[in-house]
DRENDO-1510 file (C-alpha; in Angstrom, 1 decimal, always signed):
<recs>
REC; n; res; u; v; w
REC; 1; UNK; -52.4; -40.9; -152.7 .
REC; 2; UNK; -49.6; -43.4; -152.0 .
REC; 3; UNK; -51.3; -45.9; -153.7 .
REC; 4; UNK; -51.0; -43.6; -157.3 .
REC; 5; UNK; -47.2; -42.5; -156.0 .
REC; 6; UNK; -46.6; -46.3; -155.8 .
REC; 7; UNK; -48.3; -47.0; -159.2 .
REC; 8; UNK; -46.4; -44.0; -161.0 .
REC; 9; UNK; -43.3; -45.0; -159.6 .
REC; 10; UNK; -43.3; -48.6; -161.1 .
REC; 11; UNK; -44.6; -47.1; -164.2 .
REC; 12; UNK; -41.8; -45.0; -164.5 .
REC; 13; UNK; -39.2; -47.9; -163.4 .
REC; 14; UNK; -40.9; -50.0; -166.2 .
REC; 15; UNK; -41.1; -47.7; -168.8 .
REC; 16; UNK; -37.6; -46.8; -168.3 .
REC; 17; UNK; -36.5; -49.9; -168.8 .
REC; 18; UNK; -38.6; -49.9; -172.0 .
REC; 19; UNK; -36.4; -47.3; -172.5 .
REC; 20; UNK; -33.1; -48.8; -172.8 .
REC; 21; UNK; -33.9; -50.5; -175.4 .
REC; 22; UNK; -36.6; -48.2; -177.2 .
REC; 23; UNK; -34.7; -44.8; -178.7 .
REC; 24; UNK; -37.0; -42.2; -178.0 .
REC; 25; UNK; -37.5; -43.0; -174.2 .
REC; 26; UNK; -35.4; -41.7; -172.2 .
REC; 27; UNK; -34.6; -44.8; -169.8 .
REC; 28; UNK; -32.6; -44.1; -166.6 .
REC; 29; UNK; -33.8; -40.7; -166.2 .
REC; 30; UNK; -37.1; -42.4; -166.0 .
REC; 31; UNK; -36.3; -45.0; -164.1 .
REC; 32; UNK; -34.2; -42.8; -161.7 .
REC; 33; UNK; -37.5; -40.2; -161.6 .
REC; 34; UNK; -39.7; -43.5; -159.8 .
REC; 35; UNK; -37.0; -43.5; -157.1 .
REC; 36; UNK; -37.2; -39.5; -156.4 .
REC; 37; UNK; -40.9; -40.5; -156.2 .
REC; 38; UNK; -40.8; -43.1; -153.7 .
REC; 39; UNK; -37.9; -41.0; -151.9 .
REC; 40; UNK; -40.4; -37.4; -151.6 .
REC; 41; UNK; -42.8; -39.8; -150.0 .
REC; 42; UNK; -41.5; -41.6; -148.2 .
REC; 43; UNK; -41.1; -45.8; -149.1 .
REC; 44; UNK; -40.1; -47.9; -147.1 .
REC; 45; UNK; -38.5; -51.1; -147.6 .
REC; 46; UNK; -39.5; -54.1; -145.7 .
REC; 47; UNK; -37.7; -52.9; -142.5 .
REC; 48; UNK; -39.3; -50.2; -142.5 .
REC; 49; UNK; -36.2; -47.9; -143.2 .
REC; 50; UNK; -36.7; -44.9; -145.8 .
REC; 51; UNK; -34.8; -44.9; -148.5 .
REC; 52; UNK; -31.4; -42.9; -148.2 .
REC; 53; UNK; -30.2; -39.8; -149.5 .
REC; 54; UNK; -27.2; -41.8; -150.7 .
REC; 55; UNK; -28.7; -44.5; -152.5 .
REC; 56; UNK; -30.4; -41.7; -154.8 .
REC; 57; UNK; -27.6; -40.0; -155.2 .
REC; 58; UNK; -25.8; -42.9; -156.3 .
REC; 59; UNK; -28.2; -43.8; -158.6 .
REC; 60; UNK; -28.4; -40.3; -160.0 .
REC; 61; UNK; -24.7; -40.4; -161.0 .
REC; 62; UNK; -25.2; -43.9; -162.8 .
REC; 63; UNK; -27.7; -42.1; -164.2 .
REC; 64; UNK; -26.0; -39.1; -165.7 .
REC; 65; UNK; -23.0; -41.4; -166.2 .
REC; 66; UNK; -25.1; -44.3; -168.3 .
REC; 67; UNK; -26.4; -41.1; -170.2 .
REC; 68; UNK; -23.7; -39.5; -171.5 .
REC; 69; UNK; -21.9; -42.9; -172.3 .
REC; 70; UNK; -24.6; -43.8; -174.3 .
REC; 71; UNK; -24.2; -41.2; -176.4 .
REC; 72; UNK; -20.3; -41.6; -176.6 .
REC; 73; UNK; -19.6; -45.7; -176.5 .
REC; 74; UNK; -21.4; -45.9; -180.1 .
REC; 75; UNK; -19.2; -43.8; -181.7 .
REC; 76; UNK; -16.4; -44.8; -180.2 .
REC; 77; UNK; -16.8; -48.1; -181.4 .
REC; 78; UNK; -17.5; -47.6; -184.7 .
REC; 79; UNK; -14.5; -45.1; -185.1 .
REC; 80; UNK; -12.3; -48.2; -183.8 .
REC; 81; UNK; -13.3; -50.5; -186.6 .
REC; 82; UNK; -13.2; -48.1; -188.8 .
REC; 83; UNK; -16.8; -46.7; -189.7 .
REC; 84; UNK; -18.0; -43.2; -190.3 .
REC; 85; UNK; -20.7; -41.4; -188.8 .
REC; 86; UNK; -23.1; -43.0; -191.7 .
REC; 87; UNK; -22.6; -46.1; -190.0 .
REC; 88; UNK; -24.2; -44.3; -186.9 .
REC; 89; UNK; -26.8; -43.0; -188.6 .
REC; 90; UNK; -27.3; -45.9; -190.5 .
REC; 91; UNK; -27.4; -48.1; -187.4 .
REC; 92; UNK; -30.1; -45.8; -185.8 .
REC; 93; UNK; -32.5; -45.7; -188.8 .
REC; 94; UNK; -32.0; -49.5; -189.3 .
REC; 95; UNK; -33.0; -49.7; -185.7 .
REC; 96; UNK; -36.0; -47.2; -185.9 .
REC; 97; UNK; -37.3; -49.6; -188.8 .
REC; 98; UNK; -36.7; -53.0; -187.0 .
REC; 99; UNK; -38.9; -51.8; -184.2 .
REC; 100; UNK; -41.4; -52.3; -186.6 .
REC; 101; UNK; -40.6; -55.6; -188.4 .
REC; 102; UNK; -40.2; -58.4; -185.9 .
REC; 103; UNK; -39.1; -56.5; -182.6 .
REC; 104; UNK; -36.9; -57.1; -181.3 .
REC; 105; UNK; -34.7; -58.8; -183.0 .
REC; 106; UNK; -35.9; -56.5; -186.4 .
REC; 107; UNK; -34.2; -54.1; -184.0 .
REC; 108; UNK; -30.6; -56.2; -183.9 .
REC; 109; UNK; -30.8; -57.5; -187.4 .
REC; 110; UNK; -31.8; -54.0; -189.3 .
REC; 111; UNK; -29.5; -52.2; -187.1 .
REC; 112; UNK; -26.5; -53.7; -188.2 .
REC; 113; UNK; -27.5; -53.9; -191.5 .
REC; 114; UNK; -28.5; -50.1; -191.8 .
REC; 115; UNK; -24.7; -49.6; -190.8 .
REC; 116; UNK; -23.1; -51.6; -193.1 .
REC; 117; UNK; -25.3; -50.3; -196.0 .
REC; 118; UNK; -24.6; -46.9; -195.2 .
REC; 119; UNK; -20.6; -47.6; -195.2 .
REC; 120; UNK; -21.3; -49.3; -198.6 .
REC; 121; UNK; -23.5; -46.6; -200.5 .
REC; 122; UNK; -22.7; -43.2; -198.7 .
REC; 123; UNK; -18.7; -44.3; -197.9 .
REC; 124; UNK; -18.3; -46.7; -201.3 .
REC; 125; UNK; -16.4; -49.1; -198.6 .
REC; 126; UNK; -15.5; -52.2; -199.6 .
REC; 127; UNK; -17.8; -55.0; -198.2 .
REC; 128; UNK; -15.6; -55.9; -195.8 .
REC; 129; UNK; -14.5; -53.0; -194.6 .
REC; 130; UNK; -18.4; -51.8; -194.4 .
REC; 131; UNK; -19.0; -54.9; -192.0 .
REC; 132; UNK; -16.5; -54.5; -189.7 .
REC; 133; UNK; -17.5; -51.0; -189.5 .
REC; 134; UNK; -20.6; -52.6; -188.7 .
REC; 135; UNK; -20.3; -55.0; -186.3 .
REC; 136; UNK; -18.5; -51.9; -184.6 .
REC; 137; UNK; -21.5; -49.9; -184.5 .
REC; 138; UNK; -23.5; -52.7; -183.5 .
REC; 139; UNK; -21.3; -53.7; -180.5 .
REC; 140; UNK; -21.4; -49.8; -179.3 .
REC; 141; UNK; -25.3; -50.1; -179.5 .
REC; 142; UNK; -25.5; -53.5; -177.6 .
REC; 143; UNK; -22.8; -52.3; -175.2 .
REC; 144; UNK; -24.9; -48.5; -174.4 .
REC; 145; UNK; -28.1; -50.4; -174.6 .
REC; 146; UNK; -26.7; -53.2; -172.0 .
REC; 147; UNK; -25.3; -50.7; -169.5 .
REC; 148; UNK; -28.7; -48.7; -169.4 .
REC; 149; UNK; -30.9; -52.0; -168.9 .
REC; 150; UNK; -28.5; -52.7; -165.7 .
REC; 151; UNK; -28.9; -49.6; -164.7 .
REC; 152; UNK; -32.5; -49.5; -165.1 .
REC; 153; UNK; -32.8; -53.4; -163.7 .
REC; 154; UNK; -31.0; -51.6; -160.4 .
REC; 155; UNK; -33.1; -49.3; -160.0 .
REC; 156; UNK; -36.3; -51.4; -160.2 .
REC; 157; UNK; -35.0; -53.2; -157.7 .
REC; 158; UNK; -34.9; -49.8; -155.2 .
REC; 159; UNK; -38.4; -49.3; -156.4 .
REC; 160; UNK; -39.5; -52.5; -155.9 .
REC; 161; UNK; -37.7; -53.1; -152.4 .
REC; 162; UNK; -39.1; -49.5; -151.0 .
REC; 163; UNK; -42.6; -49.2; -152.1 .
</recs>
């Protein structure tokens, strides 16, 4: 039985990183759900110490922390340059296509340009002002997608250091 705890706790540490980056994973709470495993029974790190109490719940505040700026860093920065919320959307269904066509940099390149089309079309911005908007929404994406990989990276680490 540890043997499959172990395995389904670096599953879930890898597909939660997968998940920072991938829209329709959740990734920290996944990540943070292979260190409740390894916590309920009981890994140990070379030492032979248990994980603490503390460590996961430090790492389940990063988590709910990550997750709801995630949501909220996006927007923010396309508001500051000046997008709409069809920069958003656009962003996110430019991404959903670039998964498909040269990941992952279809991901990065169809992202920002499914924002600035959508500023164009559904806004009538000018081209300019469609960019910046953006390179807004694109920065919020890297930035939320960045600070849930190093959370994620962290808590691969605990997994890997106490299985």
């Amino acid at each position: 039985m540890d043997v499959v705890i172990a395995i389904l706790a670096v599953l879930a540490g890898i597909v939660g990183i997968l998940g920072s980056i991938l829209p329709a994973l959740p990734g920290p709470p996944l990540s943070w759900l292979g260190m409740l495993l390894l916590y309920f029974w009981g890994g140990t790190d070379g030492k032979g110490e248990e994980m603490s109490l503390t460590v996961l719940l430090t790492m389940l505040g990063v988590t709910i922390v990550v997750s709801i700026l995630d949501y909220l860093v996006p927007s923010y920065f396309t508001k500051v340059t000046g997008g709409s919320k069809a920069a958003g959307r656009g962003a996110l269904i430019g991404m959903l296509v670039g998964i498909f066509i040269f990941p992952p940099w279809g991901m990065i390149v169809f992202s920002l340009l499914g924002a600035f089309l959508a500023e164009l079309i559904f806004k009538k911005k000018r081209s300019t002002e469609a960019l910046n908007a953006a390179l807004g929404s694109f920065i919020g994406f890297i930035f939320g997608t960045g600070m849930k990989l190093a959370a994620c990276g962290v808590m691969m680490y605990y997994i890997i250091v106490y299985l």
